[in-house]
C-alpha positions as a LaTeX table, in Angstrom:
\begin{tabular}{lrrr}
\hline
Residue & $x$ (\AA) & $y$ (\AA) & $z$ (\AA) \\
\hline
Unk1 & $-24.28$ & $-0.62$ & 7.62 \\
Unk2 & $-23.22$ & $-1.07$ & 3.76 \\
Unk3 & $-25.42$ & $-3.29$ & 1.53 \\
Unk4 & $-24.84$ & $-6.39$ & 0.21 \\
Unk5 & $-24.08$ & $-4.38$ & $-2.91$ \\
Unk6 & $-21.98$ & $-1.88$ & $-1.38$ \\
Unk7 & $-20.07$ & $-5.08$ & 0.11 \\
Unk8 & $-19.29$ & $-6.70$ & $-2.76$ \\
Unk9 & $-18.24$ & $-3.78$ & $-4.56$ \\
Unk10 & $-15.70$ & $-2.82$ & $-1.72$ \\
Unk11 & $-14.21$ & $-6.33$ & $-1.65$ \\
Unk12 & $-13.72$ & $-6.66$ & $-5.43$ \\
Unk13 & $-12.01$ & $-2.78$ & $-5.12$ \\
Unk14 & $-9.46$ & $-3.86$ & $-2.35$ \\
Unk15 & $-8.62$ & $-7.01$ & $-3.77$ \\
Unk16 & $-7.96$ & $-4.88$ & $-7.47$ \\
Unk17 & $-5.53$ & $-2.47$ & $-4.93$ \\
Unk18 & $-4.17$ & $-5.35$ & $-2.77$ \\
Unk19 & $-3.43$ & $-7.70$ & $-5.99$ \\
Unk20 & $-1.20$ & $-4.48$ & $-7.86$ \\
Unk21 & 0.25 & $-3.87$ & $-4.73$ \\
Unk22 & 1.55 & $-7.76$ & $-4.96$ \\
Unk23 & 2.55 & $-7.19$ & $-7.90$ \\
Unk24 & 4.53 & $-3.94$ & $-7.53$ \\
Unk25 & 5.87 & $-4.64$ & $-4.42$ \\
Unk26 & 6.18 & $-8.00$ & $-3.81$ \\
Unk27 & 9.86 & $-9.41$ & $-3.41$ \\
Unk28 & 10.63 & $-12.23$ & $-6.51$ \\
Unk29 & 10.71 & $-15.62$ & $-5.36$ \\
Unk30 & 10.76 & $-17.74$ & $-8.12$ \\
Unk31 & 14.49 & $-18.80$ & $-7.16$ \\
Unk32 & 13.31 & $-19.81$ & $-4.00$ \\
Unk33 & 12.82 & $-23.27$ & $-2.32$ \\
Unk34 & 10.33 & $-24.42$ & 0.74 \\
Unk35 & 7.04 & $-23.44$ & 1.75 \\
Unk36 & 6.11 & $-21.28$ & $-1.64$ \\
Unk37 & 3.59 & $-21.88$ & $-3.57$ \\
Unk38 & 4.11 & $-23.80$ & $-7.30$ \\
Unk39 & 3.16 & $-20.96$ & $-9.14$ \\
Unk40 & 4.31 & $-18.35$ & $-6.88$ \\
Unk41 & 6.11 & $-15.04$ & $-8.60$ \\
Unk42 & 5.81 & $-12.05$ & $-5.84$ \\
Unk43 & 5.77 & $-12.22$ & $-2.26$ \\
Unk44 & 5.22 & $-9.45$ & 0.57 \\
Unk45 & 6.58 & $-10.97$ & 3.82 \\
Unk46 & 4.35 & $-9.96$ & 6.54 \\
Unk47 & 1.10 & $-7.95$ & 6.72 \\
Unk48 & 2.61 & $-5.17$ & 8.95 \\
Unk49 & 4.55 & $-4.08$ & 5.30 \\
Unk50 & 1.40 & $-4.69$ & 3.38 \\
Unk51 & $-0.47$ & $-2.56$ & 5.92 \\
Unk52 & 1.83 & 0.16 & 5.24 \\
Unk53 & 1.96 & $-0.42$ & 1.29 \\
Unk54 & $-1.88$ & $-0.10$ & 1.62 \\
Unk55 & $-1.92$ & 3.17 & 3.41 \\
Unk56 & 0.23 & 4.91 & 1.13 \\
Unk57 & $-2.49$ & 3.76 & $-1.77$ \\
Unk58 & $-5.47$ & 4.91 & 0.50 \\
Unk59 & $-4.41$ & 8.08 & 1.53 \\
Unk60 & $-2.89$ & 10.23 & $-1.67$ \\
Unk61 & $-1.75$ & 12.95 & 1.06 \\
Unk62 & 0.49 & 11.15 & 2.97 \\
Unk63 & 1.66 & 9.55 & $-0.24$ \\
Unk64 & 2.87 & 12.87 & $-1.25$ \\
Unk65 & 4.29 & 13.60 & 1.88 \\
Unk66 & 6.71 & 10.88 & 1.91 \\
Unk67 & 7.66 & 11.79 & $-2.06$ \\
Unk68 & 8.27 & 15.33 & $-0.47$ \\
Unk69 & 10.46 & 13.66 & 2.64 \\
Unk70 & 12.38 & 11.53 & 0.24 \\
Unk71 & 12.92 & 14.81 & $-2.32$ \\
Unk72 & 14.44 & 17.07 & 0.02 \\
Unk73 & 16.62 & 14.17 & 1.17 \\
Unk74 & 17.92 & 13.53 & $-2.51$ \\
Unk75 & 16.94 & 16.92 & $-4.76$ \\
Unk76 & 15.64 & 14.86 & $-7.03$ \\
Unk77 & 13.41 & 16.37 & $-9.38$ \\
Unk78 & 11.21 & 13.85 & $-10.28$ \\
Unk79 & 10.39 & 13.00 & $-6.96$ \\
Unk80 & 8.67 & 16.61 & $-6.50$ \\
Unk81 & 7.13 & 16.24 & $-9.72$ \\
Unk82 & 5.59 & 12.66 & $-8.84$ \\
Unk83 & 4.27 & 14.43 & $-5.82$ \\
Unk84 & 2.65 & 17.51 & $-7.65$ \\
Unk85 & 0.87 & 14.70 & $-9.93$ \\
Unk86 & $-0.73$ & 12.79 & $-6.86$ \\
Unk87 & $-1.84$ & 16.11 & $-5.44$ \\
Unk88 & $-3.24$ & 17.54 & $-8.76$ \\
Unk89 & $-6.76$ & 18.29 & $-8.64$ \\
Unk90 & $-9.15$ & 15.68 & $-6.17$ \\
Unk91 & $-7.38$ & 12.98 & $-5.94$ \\
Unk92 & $-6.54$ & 13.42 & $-2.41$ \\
Unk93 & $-10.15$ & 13.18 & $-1.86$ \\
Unk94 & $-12.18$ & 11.21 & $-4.05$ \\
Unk95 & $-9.31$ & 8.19 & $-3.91$ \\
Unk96 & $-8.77$ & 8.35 & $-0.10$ \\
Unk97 & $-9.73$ & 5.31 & 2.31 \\
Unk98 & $-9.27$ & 6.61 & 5.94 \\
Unk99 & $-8.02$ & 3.57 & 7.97 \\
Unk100 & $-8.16$ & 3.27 & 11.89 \\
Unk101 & $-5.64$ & 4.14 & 14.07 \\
Unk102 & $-4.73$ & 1.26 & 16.01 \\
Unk103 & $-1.81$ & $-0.29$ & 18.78 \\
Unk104 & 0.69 & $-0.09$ & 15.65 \\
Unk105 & $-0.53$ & 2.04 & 13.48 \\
Unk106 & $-2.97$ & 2.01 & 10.32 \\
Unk107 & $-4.55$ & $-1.23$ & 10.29 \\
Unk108 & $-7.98$ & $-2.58$ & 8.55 \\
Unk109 & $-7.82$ & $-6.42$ & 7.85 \\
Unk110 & $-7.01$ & $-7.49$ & 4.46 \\
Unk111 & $-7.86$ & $-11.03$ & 5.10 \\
Unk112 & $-11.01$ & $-10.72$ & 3.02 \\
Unk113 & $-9.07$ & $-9.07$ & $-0.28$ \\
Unk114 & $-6.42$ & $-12.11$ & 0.14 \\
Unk115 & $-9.77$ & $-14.36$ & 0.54 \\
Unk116 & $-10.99$ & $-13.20$ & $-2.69$ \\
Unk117 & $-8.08$ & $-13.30$ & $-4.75$ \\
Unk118 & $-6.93$ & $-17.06$ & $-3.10$ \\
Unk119 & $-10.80$ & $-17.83$ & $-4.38$ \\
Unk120 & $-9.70$ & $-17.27$ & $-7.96$ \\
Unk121 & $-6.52$ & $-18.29$ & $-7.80$ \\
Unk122 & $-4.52$ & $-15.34$ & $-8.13$ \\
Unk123 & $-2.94$ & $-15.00$ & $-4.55$ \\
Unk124 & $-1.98$ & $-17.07$ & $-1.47$ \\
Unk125 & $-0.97$ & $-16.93$ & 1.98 \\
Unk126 & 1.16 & $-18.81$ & 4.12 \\
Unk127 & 1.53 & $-18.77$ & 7.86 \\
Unk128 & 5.27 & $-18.74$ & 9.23 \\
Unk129 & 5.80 & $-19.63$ & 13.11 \\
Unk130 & 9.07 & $-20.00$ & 15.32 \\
Unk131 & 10.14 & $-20.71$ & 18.67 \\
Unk132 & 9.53 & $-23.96$ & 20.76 \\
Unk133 & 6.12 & $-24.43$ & 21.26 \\
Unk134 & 5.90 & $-22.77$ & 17.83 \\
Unk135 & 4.33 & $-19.69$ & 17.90 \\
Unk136 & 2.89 & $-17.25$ & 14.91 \\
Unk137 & 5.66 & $-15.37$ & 13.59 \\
Unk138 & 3.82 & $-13.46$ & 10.58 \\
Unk139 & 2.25 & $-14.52$ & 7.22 \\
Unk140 & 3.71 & $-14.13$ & 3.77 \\
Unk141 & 1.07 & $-12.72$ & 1.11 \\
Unk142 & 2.35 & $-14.29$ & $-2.24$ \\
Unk143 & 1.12 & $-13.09$ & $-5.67$ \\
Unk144 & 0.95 & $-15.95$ & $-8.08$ \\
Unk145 & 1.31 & $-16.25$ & $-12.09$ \\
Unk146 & $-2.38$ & $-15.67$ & $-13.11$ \\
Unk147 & $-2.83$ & $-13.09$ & $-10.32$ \\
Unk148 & 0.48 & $-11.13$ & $-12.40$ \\
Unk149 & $-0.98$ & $-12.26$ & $-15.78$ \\
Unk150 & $-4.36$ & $-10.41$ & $-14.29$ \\
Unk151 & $-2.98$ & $-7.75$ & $-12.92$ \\
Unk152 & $-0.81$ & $-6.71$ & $-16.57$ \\
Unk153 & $-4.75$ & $-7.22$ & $-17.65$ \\
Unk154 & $-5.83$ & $-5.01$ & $-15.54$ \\
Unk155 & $-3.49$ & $-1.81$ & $-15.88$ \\
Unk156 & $-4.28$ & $-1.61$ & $-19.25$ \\
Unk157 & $-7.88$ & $-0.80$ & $-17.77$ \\
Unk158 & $-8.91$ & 2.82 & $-18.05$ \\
Unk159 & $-10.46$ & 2.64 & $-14.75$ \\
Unk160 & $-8.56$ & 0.28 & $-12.88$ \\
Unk161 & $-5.27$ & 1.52 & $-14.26$ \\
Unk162 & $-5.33$ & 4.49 & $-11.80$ \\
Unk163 & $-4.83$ & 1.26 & $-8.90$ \\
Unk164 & $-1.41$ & $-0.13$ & $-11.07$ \\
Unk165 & $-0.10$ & 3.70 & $-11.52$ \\
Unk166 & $-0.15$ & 4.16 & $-8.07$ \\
Unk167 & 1.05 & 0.64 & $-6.59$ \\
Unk168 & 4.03 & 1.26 & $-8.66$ \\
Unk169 & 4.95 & 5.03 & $-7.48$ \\
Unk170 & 4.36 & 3.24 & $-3.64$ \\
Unk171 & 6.80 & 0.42 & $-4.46$ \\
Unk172 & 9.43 & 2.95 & $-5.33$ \\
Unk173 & 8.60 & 5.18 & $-2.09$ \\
Unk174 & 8.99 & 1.89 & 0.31 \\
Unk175 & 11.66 & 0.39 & $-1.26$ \\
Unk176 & 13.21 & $-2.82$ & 0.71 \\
Unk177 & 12.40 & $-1.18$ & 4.02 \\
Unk178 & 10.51 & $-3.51$ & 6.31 \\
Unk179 & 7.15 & $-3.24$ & 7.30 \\
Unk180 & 8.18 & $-1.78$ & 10.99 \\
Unk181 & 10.25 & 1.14 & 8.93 \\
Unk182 & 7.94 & 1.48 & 6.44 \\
Unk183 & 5.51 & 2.46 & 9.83 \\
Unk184 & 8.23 & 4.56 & 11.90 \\
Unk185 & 8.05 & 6.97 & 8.39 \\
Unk186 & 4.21 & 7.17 & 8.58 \\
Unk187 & 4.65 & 7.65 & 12.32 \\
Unk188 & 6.25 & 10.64 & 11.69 \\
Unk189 & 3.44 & 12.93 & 10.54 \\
Unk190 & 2.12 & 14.19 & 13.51 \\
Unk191 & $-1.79$ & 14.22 & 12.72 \\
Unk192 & $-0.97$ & 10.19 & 12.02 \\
Unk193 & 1.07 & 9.48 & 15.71 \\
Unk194 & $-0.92$ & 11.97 & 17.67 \\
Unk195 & $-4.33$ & 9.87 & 16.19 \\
Unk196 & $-6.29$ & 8.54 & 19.21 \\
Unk197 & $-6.58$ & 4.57 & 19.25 \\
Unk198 & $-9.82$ & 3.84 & 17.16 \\
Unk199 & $-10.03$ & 7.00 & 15.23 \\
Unk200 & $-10.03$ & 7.43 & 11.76 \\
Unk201 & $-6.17$ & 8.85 & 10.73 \\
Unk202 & $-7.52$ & 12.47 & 9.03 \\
Unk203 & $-6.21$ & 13.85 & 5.94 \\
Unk204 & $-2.85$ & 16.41 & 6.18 \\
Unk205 & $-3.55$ & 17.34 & 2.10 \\
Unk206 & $-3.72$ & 21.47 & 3.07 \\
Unk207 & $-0.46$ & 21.21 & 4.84 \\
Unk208 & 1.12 & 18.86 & 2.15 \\
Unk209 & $-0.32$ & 21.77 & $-0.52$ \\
Unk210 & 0.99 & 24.13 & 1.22 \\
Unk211 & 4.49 & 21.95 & 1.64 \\
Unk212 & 4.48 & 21.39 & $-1.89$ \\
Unk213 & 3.70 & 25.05 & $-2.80$ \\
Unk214 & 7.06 & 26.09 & $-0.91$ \\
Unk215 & 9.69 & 23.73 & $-2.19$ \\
Unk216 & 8.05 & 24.38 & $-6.04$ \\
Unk217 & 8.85 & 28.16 & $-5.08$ \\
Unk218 & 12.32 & 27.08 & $-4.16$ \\
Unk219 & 13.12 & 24.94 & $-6.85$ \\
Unk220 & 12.42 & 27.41 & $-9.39$ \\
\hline
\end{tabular}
């Protein structure tokens, strides 16, 4: 069992990752009318996405991976090159969070990161439900104007900026795809599908070095 130190170290950390990934990948919604909050700028709709934003921050690897998926789709350069960065030196390893294979996928709870940063007033979360009795649809996870003024404050961080750098190259990797695409991708890697429920996903960085390695050749 973690400390109490260890605890509160690890919730401050993934509400730092959780609040840039608002911020990078959140959908505006300052034009929009309804259930928002006031003040809110960013919103990811459901946690399913944010699950799969999350992973791609916690495990370098399979970040890379999807870089290299999306490069030999489009030959674009800079998509090997972002992918060469993340797997420079230990990255891979000293920034990886394994997360538990589950029913649909990755999942660890970021209830408590949302917690913290609704506690300070940076984020918020509403519940959405439909049908008839009204049933839980999903929640939206909404990033609000002192959580962006904080997290500009933040990347300018030496330490913390390594969170921003990443939440942004993620953003660009998921695009607008939905939290259930965003999942069929990460599904694809075979040491992530053929994970046994309750396991830790393991790390594919030798056979993304070695991927890497061979389209470098080939581009040269």
């Amino acid at each position: 069992m973690p400390s109490a130190a260890e605890a509160h170290i690890r919730r401050r950390r993934d509400a730092v990752r959780i609040l840039h990934i608002l911020h990078q990948a959140g959908e505006d919604v300052r034009s929009r009318r309804g259930d928002v909050p006031a003040t809110a700028v960013k919103v990811v709709k459901a946690e399913k996405r944010l699950q799969a934003l999350d992973f791609w921050v916690r495990n370098p690897d399979y970040l890379a991976h999807e870089l290299l998926n999306q490069y030999e789709r489009d030959r674009d350069p800079e998509l090997l090159r972002l992918a060469a960065e993340v797997m420079d030196g230990d990255e891979p390893d000293v920034r990886r969070l394994g997360m538990l294979r589950f029913f649909f996928g990755a999942f660890e709870r970021v209830h408590d990161a949302v917690a913290t940063l609704k506690t300070v007033g940076l984020a918020d979360v509403r519940a959405r439900f439909k049908g008839n009795p009204a049933r839980l649809s999903h929640r939206d996870f909404y990033l609000l104007e002192a959580g962006a003024a904080k997290a500009v404050e933040l990347a300018n961080d030496d330490v913390l900026r390594w969170y921003a750098d990443r939440a942004v190259l993620v953003a660009r990797v998921a695009g607008d795809r939905s939290g259930d695409a965003l999942k069929d991708a990460q599904y694809g890697v075979d040491r992530y599908e053929g994970t046994r429920w309750g396991q830790i996903i393991a790390p594919i960085r030798d056979e993304v070095r070695a991927r890497l390695d061979e389209l470098k050749r080939a581009a040269t």
